[in-house]
N, C-alpha and C positions, 0 to 999 in steps of 0.2 A: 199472581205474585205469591213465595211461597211463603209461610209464616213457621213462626218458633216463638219456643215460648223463651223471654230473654236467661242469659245466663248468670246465676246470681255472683259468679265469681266476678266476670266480668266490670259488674255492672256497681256490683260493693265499693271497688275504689271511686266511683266517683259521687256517690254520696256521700258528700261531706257537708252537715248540716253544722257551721257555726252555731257557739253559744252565746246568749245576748249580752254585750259588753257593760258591762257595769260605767263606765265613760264614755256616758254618753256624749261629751264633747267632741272627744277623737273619734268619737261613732260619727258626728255626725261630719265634723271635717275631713274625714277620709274617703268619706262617702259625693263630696265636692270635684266634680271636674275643670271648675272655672269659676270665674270671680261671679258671674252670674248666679251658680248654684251658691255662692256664700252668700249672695243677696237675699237669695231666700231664705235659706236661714237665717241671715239676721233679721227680714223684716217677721219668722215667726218667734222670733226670740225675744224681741224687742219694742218697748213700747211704742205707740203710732209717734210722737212726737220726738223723741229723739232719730227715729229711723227719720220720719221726715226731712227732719232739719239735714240729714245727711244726704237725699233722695232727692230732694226738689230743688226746684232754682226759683228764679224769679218771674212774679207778675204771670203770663200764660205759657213760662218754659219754653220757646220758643227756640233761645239760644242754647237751653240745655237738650233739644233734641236734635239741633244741627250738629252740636259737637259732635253726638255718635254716626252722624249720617254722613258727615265728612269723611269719617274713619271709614265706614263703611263701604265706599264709592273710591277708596285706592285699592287695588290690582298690585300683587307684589309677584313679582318675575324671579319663575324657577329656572335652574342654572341647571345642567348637567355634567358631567363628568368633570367636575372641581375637585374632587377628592376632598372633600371637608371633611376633618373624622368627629374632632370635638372645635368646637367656634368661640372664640377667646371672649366672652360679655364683656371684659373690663377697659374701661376707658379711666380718664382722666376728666375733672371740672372745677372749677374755683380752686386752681392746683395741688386737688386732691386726688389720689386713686381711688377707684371704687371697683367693685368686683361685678357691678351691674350697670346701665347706661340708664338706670332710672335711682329715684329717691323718693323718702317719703315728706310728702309736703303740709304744710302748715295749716291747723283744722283747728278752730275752737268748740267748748263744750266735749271734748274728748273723752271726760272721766262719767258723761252724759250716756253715750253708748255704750260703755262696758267698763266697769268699777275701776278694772286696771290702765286703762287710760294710756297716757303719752309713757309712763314706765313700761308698759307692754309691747308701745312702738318701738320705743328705743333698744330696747334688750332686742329686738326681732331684725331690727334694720342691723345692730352692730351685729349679731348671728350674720347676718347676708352679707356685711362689705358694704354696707351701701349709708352714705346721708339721713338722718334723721331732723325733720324743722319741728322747730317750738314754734308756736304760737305768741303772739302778745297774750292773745285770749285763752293761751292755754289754762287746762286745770289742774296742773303740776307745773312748779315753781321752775326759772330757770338752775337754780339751785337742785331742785329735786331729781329732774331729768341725767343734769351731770353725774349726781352723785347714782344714777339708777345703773349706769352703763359707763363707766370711766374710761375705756376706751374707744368710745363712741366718736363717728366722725359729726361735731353738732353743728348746725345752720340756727339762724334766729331771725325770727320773720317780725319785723317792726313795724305799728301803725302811732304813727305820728301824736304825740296828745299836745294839746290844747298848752297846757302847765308843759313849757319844753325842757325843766330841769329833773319831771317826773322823765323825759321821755331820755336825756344822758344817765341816768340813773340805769335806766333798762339799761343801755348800750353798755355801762360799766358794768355792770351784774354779769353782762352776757361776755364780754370778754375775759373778764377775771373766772370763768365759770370755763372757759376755753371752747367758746363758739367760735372757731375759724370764719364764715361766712356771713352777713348780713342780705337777708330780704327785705327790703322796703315796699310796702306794699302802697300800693298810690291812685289805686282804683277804687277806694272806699271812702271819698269825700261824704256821702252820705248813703246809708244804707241801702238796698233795694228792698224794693216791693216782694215781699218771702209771704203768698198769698198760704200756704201748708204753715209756716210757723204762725202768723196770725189766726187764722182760723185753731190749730191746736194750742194757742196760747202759750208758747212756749218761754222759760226764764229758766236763770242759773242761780240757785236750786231748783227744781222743778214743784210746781203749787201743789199742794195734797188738794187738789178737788175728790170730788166724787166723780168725776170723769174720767180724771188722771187714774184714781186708785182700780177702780173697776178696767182700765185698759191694761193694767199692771198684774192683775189677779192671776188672770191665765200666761202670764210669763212668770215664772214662780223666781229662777236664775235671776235674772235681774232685778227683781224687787227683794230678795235674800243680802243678794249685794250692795243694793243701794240702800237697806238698813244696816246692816253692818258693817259698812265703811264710814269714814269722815265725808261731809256731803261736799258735792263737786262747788267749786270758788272758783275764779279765777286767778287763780293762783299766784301769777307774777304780780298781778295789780293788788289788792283788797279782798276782802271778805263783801264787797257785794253782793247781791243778786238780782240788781238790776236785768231786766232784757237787754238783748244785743243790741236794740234799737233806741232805748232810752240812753245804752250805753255810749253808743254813736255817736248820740246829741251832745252829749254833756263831755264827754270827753276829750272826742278826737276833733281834730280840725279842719274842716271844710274848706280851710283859704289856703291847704298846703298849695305851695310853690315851687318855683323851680330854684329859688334864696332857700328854702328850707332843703332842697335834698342838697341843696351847696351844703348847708350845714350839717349836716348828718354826716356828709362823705369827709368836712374836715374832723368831725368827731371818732371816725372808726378806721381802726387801722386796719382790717382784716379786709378780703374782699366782700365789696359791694353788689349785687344785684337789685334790678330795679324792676319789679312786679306788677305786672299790670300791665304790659305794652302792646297794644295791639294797630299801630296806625306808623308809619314813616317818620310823620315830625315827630311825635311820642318820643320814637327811638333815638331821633337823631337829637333832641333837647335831653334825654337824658345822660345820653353819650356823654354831651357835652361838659357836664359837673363831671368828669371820671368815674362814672360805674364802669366796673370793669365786666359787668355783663347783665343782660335781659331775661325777663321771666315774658315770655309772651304767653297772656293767658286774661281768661275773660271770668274769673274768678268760679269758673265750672257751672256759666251762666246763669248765676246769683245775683248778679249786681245789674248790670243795664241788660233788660231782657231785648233780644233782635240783635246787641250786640255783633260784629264779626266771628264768626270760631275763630279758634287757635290758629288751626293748625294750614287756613286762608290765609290769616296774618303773616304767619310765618314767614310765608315767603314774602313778604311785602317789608318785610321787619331786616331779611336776612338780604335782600337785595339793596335796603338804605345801609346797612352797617357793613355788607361786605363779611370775606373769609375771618377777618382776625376776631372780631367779637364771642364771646360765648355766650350762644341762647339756650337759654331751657324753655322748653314746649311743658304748658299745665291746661288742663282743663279737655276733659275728653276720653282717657285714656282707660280703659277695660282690660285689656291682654297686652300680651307679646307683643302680639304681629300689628297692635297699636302703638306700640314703643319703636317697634322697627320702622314701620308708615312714616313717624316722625322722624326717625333718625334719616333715614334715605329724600326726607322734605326739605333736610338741613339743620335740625334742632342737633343738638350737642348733649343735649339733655333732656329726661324727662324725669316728673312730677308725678305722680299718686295722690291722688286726696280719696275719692270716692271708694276707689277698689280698695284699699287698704283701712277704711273704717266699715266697710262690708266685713270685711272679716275680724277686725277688733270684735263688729258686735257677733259674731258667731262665734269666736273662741276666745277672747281676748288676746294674750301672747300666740299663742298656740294659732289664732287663726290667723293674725295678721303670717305669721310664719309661711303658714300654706297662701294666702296671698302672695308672697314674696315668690314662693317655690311655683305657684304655678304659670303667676307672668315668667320668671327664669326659663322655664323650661319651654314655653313658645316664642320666648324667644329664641334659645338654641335650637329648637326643630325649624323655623323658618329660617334663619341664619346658616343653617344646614342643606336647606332644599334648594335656597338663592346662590350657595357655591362660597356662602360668605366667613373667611375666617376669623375676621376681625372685625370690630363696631366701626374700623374708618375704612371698608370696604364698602359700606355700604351707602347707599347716594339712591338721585335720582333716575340713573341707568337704570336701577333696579326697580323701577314702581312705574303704574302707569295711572294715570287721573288724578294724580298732587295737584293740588292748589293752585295755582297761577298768578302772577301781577298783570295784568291784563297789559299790552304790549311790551312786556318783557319779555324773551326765552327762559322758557322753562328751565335749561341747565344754567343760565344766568341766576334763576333766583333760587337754588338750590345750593347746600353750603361747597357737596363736595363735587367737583365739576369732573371729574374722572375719576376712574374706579383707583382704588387703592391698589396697593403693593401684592394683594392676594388674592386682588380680582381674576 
């Protein structure tokens, strides 16, 4: 082999040693290829017990490992010579447009992982097109949210209280505030077992231990900002800082019913969905008071650990309710091609809680951003590969190993039962 010595002309242009960016935030967000690498960032960003509270589920996590292993175990079918150039993301839900087939969903203790909190979601979701939910337990006011992003399309996710003229109060705040959408959320009669928040003692303010502060030392960003801002509240409710689970007790209501979401649904004009459904009768009793659509979702296996995943249910949810209903799929969801999984399952919609406060804690605005951008963009590459131009192309043709109702056909419980117009 013959050798040379290299050529410095040559070789000059490709030495190109960047200089060390002085932002280090977009240093380090740019340097992210997926909601995974945000994770890691935030959990070194972030102190152990808010990253937790975002990270675990309940009791032995059982149900929080099924939901990715579900996802994991669909096959999505590449199309050939479809001529896709660019693939249309936007759909239609709670007859809203949206420029994306997902949204971001409803998360309390928000201003816990990253100072700028639900103002950082909302400004990132209205940047994208896409739904942004408040929280009951948010830690910005339904007030504050509107006034953060005024042309924001806003959702309002309601947990029931105990005093039900506190809980009309919300529902008027949040319409005069121009929340189009209501979530009721109906799977938190009592808390779950959150064995990570117990163990790190977690409450809204968070305690100045000597444990807490020494886990805070070596994150210097988040501890900068949790002095110098107003400390996180629950913002819509009071100035407590009760835990979520003393909160629980005293607050909300255990005996809700299926007379109480009668009552909510004659209380709110906008549309209704109903959160939490994961079983046939669920669906078909909520149906029944007019919601005009489902959150199938297992609270991102928080609440009853072993619970069903989602994205099981689904078709069990979408073969009781039939074509007309509008489902949105919550709990599970990491990427794209996890957004698409559910859209070709049947879902109509999807939800974000987990990937979307991954990147809150890595960049606040900025990261939920690159969040948004980088589920977008696997979305369009496998939308692309599958032949798929549009989000009502795609169905269960398109996937293989979805969910099953176990003596149903698979395209029976599937929403869209042939390919669409650009299949």
């Amino acid at each position: 082999m013959k050798r040379q010595l290299p050529d410095v002309k040559e070789l000059a242009p490709l030495l190109q040693f960047g200089l060390p960016r002085l932002d280090r935030v977009a240093a380090r967000l740019d340097s992210a290829a997926d909601i995974w690498d945000l994770r890691r960032i935030a959990k070194r960003v972030t102190p152990t017990a808010p990253f937790d509270y975002v990270d675990g589920g309940a009791l032995d996590e059982y149900t929080l490992r099924k939901n990715r292993q579900v996802f994991a175990d669909v096959e999505l079918l590449p199309r050939i010579l479809h001529g896709v150039d660019a693939p249309n993301t936007s759909t239609t839900i709670a007859g809203q447009h949206t420029a994306l087939p997902f949204g971001i969903a409803p998360t309390g203790y928000t201003r816990m992982m990253h100072s700028e909190g639900e103002t950082g979601g909302v400004r990132a979701a209205t940047k994208a097109g896409i739904p942004f939910s408040l929280s009951t337990m948010g830690t910005r006011s339904i007030e504050e949210v509107a006034q953060a992003a005024p042309g924001s399309t806003r959702w309002f996710q309601l947990y029931l209280w105990k005093d039900r003229e506190r809980s009309l109060d919300l529902l008027q705040r949040a319409q005069a505030s121009g929340y189009e959408t209501l979530l009721v959320t109906v799977d938190t009669p009592i808390t779950g077992q959150r064995l990570r928040d117990h163990r790190n003692g977690l409450s809204i303010p968070p305690k100045l231990t000597l444990k807490t502060i020494l886990d805070a030392s070596y994150r210097p960003g988040w501890w900068f900002n949790f002095l110098t801002t107003e400390p996180p509240k629950y913002a819509s409710l009071s100035n407590t800082s009760q835990s979520l689970a003393e909160m629980t007790r005293t607050m909300f209501d255990p005996t809700l019913d299926l007379d109480d979401l009668k009552w909510i649904r004659e209380q709110w004009k906008g549309s209704l969905f109903v959160k939490g459904v994961l079983t046939a009768d669920d669906a078909s009793r909520a149906r029944s008071i007019g919601a005009d659509g489902l959150v199938v979702s297992n609270h991102g296996g928080r609440q009853l650990d072993r619970a069903p995943d989602s994205l099981t249910a689904l078709a069990e949810v979408r073969a009781e309710v039939g074509e007309d209903m509008e489902l949105v799929l919550d709990s599970g969801i990491m990427s794209g091609t996890d957004v698409v999984a559910a859209l070709c399952a049947g879902a109509d919609f999807v939800l974000i809680g987990r990937a979307y406060l991954y990147g809150l804690m890595a960049g606040g605005q900025r990261g939920v951003e690159k969040a948004i951008d980088l589920i977008r963009a696997e979305i369009r590459t496998s939308m692309g590969l599958m032949g798929s131009r549009t989000v009502s192309d795609l169905g269960p043709h398109l996937a293989r190993g979805l969910p099953t109702v176990p003596g149903l056909p698979a395209d029976i419980a599937g929403k869209r039962l042939t390919p669409g117009a650009g299949a």
